[in-house]
C-alpha positions, 0 to 999 in steps of 0.5 A, a space after each residue: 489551975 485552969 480559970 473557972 467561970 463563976 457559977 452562973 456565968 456563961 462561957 466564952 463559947 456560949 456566949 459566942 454560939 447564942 450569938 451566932 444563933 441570933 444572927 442566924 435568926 436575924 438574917 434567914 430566919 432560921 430559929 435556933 435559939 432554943 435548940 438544946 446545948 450540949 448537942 448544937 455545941 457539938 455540931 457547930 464544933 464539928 462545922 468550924 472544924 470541916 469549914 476551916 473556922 478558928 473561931 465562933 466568931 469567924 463562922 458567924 461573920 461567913 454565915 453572915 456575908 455567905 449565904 453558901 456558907 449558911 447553907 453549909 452549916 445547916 447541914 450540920 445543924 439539922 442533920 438528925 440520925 434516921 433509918 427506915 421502920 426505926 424503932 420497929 415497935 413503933 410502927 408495930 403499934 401504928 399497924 395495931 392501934 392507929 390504922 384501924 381508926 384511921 380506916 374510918 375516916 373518907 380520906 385522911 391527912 397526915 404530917 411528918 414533922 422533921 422528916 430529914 431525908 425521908 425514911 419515915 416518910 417511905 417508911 409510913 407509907 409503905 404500911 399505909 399501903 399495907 393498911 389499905 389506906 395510902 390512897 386516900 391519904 395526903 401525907 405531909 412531910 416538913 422539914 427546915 433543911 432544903 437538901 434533906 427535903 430534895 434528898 427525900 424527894 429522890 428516894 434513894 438510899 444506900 443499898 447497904 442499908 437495906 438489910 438493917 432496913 428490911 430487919 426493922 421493916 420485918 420486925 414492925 409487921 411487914 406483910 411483903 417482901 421489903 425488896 417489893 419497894 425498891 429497884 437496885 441501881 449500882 450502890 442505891 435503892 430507888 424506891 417506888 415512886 407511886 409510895 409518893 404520888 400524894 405526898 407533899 414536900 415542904 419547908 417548914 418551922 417548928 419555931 418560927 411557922 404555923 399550923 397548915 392543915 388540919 391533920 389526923 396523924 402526926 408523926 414527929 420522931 426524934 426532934 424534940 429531944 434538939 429543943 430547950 422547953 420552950 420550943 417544945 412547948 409551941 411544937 406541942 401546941 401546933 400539934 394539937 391545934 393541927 389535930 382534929 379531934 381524936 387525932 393521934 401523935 407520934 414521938 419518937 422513943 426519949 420524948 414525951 408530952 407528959 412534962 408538958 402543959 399540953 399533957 392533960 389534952 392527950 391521952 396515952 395510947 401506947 405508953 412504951 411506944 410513945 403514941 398519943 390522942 388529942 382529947 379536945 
């Protein structure tokens, strides 16, 4: 018979990876410890196996004496699946619901919490442009991961991924060709730089970092599902105090604020698309 914990008691494995995680905090700053379980176990598995580790334990004491090696394994930790015009319905309801309101405002601000390697980035601005609206927008786009902001920055993706992307794009409304945004060079699409003349790259926390800017739209699709409770509760909490009043929020399709103690400041505008508006 394998030996079984009692209930209530932690596994080896667990004790080991909330170490590691306190160790990351300690030395970088980087806060994970209230990231959720089953999929950081996941990732940190899958890092000991690319980086040679036998053990938890071998890997924090390498994190902690390598700052190449910290670096490494963020990658692992924060590399999140994305694609551009992701749930097309979404960005269908942004088109019909958000950009008209955002039309009345002189100029707007907009933050793209977790922006990863950019796709929601060019993604919304490519409807901004659409909407009329991208030239008097600053848009925001944050992230904890150095490489996935600098891979953004380029804005080159894999060319094979553009007829999944012009699918999604055409299906969330699109008003042109997809291939009027991007130059084909050998296996990439480069994107078009003037999509980002006014949009800031920047390296920020939701766990750890406050609020930088009053915002009229916040976009944060698909991290807080990576957060135990207590984390997503001081993401919410930097929303709202970064949304200006009647300020819109975007999450992506398996959150919600509805669980959360910032709930009753929000009201639904689109329930199956996931987009709220602060209240007060």
């Amino acid at each position: 018979m394998p030996h079984r914990s009692p209930t209530g008691h932690h596994s080896s494995i667990d004790i080991e990876l909330a170490m590691l995680m306190e160790a990351i905090y300690r030395k970088y700053s980087y806060d994970f410890r209230d990231y959720t379980g089953a999929s950081q176990k996941r990732r940190v598995l899958h890092a000991m196996g690319q980086m040679a580790c036998e053990t938890v334990s071998v890997l924090q004491s390498r994190v902690l004496h390598d700052a190449a090696a910290f670096a490494q394994l963020l990658q692992f930790l924060t590399i999140p699946v994305t694609e551009m015009f992701r749930d097309p319905g979404y960005y269908a309801a942004l088109r019909e619901h958000v950009a008209p309101v955002l039309s009345t405002y002189p100029s707007l601000k907009i933050w793209v919490a977790g922006c990863s390697t950019g796709e929601e980035v060019y993604s919304l601005a490519i409807l901004l442009q659409e909407e009329g609206l991208l030239e008097r927008s600053i848009i925001y786009a944050t992230d904890i991961n150095q490489q996935s902001l600098e891979k953004a920055r380029k804005g080159m993706f894999p060319l094979e991924s553009m007829r999944e992307y012009t699918a999604n794009y055409q299906a969330a409304g699109g008003k042109r060709a997809f291939s009027d945004y991007y130059t084909a060079a050998y296996s990439a699409a480069l994107f078009d730089r003037s999509l980002m003349e006014n949009v800031t790259f920047a390296d920020h926390s939701l766990a750890t970092d406050s609020v930088f800017a009053e915002t009229h739209f916040i976009s944060c699709r698909n991290v807080m599902i990576y957060f135990k409770k207590k984390l997503q509760e001081r993401a919410f909490g930097l929303f709202h105090e970064s949304l200006c009043h009647r300020g819109f929020l975007g999450l992506g399709s398996q959150e919600s604020i509805d669980f959360s103690m910032y709930a009753p400041r929000f009201e639904t505008i689109v329930k199956r698309e996931r987009l709220f508006r602060k209240l007060s």
